[in-house]
C-alpha positions in Angstrom: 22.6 -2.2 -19.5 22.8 -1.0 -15.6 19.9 -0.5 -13.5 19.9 0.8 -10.1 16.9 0.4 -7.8 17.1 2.8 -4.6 15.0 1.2 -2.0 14.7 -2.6 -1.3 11.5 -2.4 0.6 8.5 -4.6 -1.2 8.2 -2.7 -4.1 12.0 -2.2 -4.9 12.2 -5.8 -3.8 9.5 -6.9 -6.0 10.2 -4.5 -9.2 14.0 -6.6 -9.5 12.0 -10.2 -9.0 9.8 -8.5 -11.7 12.2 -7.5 -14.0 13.9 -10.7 -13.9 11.0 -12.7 -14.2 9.8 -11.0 -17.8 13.3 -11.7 -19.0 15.4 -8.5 -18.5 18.7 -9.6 -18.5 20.1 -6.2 -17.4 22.4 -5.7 -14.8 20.9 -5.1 -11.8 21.5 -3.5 -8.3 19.1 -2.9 -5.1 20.7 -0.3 -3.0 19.0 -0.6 0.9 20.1 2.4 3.0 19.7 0.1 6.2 23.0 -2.2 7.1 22.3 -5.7 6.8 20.6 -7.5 9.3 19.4 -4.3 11.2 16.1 -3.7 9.8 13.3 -2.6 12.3 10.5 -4.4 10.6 6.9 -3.3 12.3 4.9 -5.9 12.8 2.0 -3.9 10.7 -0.6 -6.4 9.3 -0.7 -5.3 5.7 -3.8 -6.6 3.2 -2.8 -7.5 0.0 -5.4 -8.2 -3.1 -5.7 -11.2 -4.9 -4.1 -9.5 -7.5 -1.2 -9.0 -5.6 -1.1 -12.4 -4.2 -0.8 -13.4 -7.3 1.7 -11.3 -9.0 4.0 -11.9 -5.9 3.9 -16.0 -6.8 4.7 -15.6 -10.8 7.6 -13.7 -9.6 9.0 -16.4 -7.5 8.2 -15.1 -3.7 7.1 -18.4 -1.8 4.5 -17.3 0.2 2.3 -20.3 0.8 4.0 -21.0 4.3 3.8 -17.8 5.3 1.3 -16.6 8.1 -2.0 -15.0 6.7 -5.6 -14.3 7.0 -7.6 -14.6 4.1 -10.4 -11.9 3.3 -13.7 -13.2 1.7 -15.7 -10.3 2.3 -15.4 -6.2 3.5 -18.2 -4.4 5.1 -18.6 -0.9 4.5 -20.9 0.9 6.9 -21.4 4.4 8.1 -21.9 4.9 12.4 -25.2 6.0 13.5 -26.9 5.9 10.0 -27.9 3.6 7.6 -26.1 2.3 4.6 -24.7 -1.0 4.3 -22.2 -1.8 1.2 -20.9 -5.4 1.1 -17.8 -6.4 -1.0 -17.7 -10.7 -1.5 -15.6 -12.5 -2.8 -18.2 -14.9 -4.6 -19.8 -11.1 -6.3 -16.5 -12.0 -8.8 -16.5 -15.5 -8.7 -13.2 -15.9 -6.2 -12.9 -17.8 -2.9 -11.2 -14.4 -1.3 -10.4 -11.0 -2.3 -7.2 -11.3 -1.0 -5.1 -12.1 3.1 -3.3 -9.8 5.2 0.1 -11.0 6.2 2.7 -9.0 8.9 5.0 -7.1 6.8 8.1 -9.6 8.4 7.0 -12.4 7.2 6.5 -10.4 3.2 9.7 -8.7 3.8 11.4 -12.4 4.6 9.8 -14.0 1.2 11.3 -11.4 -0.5 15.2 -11.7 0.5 14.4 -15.5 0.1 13.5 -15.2 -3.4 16.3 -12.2 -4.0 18.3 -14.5 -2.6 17.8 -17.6 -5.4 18.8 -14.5 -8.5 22.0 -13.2 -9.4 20.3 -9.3 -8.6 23.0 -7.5 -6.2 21.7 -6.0 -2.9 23.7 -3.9 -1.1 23.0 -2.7 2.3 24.2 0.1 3.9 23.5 2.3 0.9 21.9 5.3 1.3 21.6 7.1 -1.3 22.1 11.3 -0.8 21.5 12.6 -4.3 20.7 11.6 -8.3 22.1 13.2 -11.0 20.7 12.7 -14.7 22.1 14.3 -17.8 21.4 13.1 -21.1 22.0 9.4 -20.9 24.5 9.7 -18.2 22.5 8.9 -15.0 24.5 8.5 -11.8 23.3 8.1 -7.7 25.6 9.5 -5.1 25.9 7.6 -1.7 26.3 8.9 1.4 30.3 6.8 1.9 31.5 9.0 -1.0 30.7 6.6 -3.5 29.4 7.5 -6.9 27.3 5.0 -8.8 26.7 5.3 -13.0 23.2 3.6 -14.6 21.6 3.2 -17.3 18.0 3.4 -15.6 17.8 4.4 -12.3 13.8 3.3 -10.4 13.0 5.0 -7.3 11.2 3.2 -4.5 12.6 4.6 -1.8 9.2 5.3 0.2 11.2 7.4 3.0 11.3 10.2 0.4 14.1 12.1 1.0 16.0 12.2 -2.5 15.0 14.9 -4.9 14.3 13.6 -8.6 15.7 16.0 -11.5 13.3 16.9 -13.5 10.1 16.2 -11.3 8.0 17.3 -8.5 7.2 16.3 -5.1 3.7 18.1 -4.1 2.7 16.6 -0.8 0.0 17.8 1.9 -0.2 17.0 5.7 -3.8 15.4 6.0 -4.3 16.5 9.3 -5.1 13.0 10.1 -3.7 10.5 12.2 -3.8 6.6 12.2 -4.0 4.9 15.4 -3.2 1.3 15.2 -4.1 -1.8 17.5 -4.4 -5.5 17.7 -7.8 -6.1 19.2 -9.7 -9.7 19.7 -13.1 -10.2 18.9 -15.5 -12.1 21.2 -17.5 -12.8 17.9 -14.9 -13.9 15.3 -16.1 -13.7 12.1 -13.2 -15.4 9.7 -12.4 -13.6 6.6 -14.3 -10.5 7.5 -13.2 -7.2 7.0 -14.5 -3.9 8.2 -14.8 -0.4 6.9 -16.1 2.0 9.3 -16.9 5.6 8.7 -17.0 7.3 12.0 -17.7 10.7 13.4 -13.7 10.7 14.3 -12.5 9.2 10.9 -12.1 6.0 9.1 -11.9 2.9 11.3 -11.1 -0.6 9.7 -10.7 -3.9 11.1 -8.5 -6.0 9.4 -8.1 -9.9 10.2 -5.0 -11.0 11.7 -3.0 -14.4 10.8 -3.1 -15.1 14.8 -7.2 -14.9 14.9 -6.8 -11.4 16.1 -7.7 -8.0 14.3 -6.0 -5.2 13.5 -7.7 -1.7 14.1 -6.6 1.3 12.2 -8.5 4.2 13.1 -7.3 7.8 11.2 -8.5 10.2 13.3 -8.1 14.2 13.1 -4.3 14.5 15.3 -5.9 16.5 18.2 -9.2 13.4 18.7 -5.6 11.1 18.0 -3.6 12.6 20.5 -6.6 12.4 23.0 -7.4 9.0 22.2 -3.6 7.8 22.7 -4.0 9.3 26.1 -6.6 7.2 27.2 -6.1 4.5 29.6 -6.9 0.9 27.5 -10.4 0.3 29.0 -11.5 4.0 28.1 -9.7 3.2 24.7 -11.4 0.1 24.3 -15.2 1.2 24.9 -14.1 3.9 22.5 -13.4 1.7 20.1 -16.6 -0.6 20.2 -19.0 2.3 20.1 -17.1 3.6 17.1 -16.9 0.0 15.9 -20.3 -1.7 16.1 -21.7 -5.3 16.5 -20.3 -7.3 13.8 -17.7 -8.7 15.7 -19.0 -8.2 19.3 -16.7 -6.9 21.7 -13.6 -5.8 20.6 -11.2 -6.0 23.8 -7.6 -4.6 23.0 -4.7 -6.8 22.5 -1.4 -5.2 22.3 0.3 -1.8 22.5 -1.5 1.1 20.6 0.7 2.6 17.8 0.7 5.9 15.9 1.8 7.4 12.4 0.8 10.7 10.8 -1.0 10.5 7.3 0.4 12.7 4.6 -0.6 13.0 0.6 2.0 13.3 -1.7 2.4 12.7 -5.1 5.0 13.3 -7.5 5.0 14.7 -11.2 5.8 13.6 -13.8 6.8 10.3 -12.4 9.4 9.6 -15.0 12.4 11.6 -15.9 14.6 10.9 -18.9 16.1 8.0 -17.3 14.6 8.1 -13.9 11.1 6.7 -12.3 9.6 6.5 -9.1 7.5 4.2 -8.0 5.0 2.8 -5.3 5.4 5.4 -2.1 8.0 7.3 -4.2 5.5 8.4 -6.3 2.4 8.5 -4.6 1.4 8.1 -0.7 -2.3 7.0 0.1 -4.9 7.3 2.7 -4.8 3.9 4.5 -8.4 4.0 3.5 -9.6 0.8 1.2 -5.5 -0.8 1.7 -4.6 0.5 -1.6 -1.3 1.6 -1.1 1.1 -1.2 -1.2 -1.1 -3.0 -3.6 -0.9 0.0 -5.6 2.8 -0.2 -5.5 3.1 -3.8 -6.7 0.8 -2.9 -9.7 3.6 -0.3 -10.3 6.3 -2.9 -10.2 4.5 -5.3 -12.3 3.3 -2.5 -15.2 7.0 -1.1 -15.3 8.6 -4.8 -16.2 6.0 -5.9 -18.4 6.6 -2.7 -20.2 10.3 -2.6 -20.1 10.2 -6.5 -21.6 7.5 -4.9 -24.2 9.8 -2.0 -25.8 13.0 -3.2 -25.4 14.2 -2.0 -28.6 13.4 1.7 -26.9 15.4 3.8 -25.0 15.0 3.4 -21.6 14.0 7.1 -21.4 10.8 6.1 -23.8 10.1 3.2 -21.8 10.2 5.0 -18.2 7.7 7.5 -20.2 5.5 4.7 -21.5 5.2 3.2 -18.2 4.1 6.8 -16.6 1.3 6.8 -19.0 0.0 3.7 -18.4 -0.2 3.8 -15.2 -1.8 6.9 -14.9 -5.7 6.0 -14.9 -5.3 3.0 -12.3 -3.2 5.7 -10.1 -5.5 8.5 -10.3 -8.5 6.2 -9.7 -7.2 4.3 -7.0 -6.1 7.8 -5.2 -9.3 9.2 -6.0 -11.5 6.4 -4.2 -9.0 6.8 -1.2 -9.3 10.3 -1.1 -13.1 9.4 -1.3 -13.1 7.2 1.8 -10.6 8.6 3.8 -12.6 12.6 3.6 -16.0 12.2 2.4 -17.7 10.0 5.4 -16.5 11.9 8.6 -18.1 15.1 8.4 -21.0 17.2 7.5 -22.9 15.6 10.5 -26.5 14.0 9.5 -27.0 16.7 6.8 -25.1 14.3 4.9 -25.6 11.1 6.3 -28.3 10.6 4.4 -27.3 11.2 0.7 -24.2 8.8 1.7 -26.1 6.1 3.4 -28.3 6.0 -0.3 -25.0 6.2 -2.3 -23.9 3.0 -0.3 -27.2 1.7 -0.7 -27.1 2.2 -4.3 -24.0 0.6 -5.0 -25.1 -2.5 -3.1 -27.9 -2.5 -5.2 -26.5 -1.9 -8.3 -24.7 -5.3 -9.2 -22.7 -4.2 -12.2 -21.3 -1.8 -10.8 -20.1 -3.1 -7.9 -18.9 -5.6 -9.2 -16.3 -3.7 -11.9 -15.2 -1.5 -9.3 -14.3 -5.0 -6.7 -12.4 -6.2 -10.1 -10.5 -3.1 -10.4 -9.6 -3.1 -6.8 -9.3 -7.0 -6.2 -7.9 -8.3 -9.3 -5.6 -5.3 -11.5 
């Protein structure tokens, strides 16, 4: 059997290490449209779970020399109201809910551990069109080449390629995210901080170099305006968006910009075609769910491939949609939650929210099902 995975970012990356790992002997080829050696990595600080963390070690990516800053604990808090919800570690019996790491040093784990299989990846493959007919499932590439699989798996996050068979509905937020190393006068190791502000979501994410990083999605006219700022106008900004719980934030670096944009595809699988991670759904970066949501694709897709392996690949693509459908649809949900439901309605609203955080602190069962099924899936 051939598969072809389009996209060796983390999740293509990880979904081959995956494969592999849970015995799927399968021929197997990443295609990368970047040429080899020329990737522009950002140096985005990216928070993954435990859950993660963990699925990324039984697959064989050495990450245990790699630069990170562990999370014990998130703070979620609402400016100029009450309401305080906090999300520990110990509330599930764990020493962190998970570390942020730069996405070089994941992206270098992952072509180490590539590198130690017998999976093919090719750079310099980008990939123009898919064509699927029956069992005859082929990728064009943009040198003229025409490639035949098996199972072709999507993870191309660019977007970019249409899917036979599925569609792509996606929706401009109307949001921007604003990103910026800060330093903290009052270091608080292992903290993590969700803000809701009057111009959007703020949080403050621990570096590996004792730093934070601030990612503030803000509506793109109060983005473009706060971009224009000089870095001390920025930075008072910032704090009185931020508050106290790390003193005075005092900007570090360059300020950064991408727009946010929804999209999801449906249905995910097609005959012998599936998408997943950003292929199939893009996130707020509200509650760091995407990428983590993305490896919990790659994972679910090889355990169920190693599962049904006396089905069609076409059954199993289609088992693998349906799995994954309630942890996607809840995990897009509570984003969508975060991302639109604290940054407007003024104090009318304040109120009823500040209680529902209130409540949830309060309510220990609950909170602590919903950190498992964040933290730990």
């Amino acid at each position: 059997m051939e598969l072809l995975i389009v996209g060796g970012g983390p999740v293509g990356l990880a979904a081959a290490l995956a494969l592999r790992e849970r015995g799927i002997r399968s021929s197997m080829t990443v295609l990368e449209a970047a040429p080899a050696g020329r990737q522009v990595y950002s140096d985005r600080n990216i928070a993954l779970s435990s859950g993660s963390w963990r699925f990324l070690r039984r697959i064989g990516v050495a990450l245990g020399d790699a630069p990170q800053a562990p999370i014990t604990r998130v703070e979620v808090s609402q400016q100029g109201s009450f309401g305080l919800l906090t999300l520990d570690a110990a509330d599930i019996g764990r020493a962190e809910l998970g570390a942020a790491i730069t996405y070089p040093a994941l992206m270098s784990a992952l072509h180490t551990a590539i590198g130690t299989t017998d999976i093919a990846l090719r750079h310099d493959a980008r990939v123009t069109a898919l064509e699927s007919s029956g069992d005859d499932t082929r990728v064009a590439l943009a040198n003229g080449e025409c490639l035949r699989a098996d199972g072709i798996i999507i993870a191309d996050g660019a977007g970019g390629i249409t899917l036979p068979g599925t569609r792509h509905h996606s929706r401009d937020s109307g949001h921007v995210a604003v990103l910026a190393s800060v330093t903290a006068s009052r270091p608080q190791p292992g903290l993590a901080i969700e803000r809701f502000t009057a111009h959007g979501t703020l949080a403050l994410v621990p570096r590996s170099d004792g730093d934070w990083t601030a990612i503030w999605a803000q509506p793109r006219a109060d983005a473009e305006r706060a971009l224009a700022l000089p870095d001390e106008a920025y930075a008072a900004m910032l704090n009185e968006a931020a508050g106290r719980a790390l003193g005075t934030l005092t900007l570090a670096g360059a300020r950064t910009q991408f727009p946010l944009v929804w999209h999801l595809r449906e249905p995910r699988s097609s005959g012998s075609l599936v998408a997943i991670g950003n292929a199939a759904q893009g996130l707020h970066p509200a509650a760091a769910q995407g990428l983590n949501l993305g490896f919990a694709d790659a994972r679910v897709l090889a355990s169920t491939m190693a599962a049904c392996k006396a089905a069609p690949i076409r059954e199993r693509f289609a088992t693998f949609a349906r799995r994954r459908a309630p942890d996607r649809l809840l995990r897009m949900g509570f984003s969508g939650l975060l991302a639109h439901g604290f940054h407007r309605g003024g104090w009318i609203l304040d109120v009823p929210r500040g209680a529902g955080l209130m409540a949830l602190q309060l309510a220990t069962p609950a909170r602590r099902a919903l950190l498992r099924r964040l933290v730990l899936a």
